[in-house]
C-alpha positions as CSV (number, residue, x, y, z in Angstrom):
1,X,89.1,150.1,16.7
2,X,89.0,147.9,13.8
3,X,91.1,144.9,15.7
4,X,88.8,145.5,18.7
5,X,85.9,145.2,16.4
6,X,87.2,142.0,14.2
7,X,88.0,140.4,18.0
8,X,84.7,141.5,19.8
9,X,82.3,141.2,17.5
10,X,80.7,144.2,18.2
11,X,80.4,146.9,15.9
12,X,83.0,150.4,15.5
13,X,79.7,152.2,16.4
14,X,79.1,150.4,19.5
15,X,83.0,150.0,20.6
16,X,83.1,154.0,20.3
17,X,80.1,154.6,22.5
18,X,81.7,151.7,25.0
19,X,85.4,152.8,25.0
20,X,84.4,157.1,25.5
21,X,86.2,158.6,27.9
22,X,88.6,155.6,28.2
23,X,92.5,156.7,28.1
24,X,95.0,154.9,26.2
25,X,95.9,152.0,28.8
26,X,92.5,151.2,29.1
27,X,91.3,150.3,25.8
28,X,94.8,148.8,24.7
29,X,93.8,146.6,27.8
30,X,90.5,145.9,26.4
31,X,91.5,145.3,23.0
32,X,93.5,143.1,24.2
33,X,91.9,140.9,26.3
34,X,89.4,140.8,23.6
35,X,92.0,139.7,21.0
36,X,93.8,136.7,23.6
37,X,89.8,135.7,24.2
38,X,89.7,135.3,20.4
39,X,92.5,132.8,20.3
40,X,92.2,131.1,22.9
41,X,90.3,128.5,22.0
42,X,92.5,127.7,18.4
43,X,95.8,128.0,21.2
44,X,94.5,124.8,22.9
45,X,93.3,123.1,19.8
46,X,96.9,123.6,18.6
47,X,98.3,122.7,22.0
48,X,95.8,119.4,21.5
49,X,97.7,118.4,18.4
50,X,101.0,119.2,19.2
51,X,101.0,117.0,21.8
52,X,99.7,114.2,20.2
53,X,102.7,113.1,18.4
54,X,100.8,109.6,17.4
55,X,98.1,111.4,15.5
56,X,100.4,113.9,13.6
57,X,102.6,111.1,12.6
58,X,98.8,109.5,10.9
59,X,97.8,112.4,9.4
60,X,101.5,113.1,7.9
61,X,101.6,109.5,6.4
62,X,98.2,109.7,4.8
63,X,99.0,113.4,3.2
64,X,102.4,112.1,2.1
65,X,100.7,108.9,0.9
66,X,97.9,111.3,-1.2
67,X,100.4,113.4,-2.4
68,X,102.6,110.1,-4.1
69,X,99.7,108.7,-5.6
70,X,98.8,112.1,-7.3
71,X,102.6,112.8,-8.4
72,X,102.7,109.4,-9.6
73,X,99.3,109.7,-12.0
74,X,101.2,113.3,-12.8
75,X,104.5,112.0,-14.1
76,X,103.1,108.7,-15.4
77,X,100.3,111.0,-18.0
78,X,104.1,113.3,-18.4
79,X,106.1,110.1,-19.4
80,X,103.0,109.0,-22.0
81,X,103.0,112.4,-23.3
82,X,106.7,112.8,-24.1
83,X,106.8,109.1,-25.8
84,X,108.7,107.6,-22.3
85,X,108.3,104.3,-21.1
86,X,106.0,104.5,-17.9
87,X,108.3,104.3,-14.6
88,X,107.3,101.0,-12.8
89,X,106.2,101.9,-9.0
């Protein structure tokens, strides 16, 4: 009931008075279709980028490009701090 609840929205209470008198099959069937309704949409936004090798290349380059300017502020303030001359870049 709670996955049902997280994927419908609805509340235990509610799902409880819905789902009465339902067997097994059927409300594994609901929660389920309630669940691959949930995801849906974040499967095609991932099926969007995943596809789009261009853009992931861009967004990889600027991350990596980020990430070297911060580990080079990191080891340069390192280097100062343990008396080392400062690595050129």
């Amino acid at each position: 009931m709670d996955i049902y609840s997280a994927a419908s929205g609805k509340s235990v209470e509610e799902l409880e008075t819905q789902c009465a008198g339902y067997n097994y099959g059927q409300f594994k069937s609901e929660v389920a279709d309630a669940v691959i309704a949930l995801l849906e949409p974040i499967q095609q936004r991932y099926n969007e980028y995943i596809n789009n090798k261009d853009y992931l290349n861009e967004v990889l380059k600027k991350g990596a490009g980020a990430a070297q300017k911060v580990a080079y502020k990191t080891l340069a303030k390192a280097y100062r701090k343990a008396g080392f001359v400062e690595r050129p870049r």
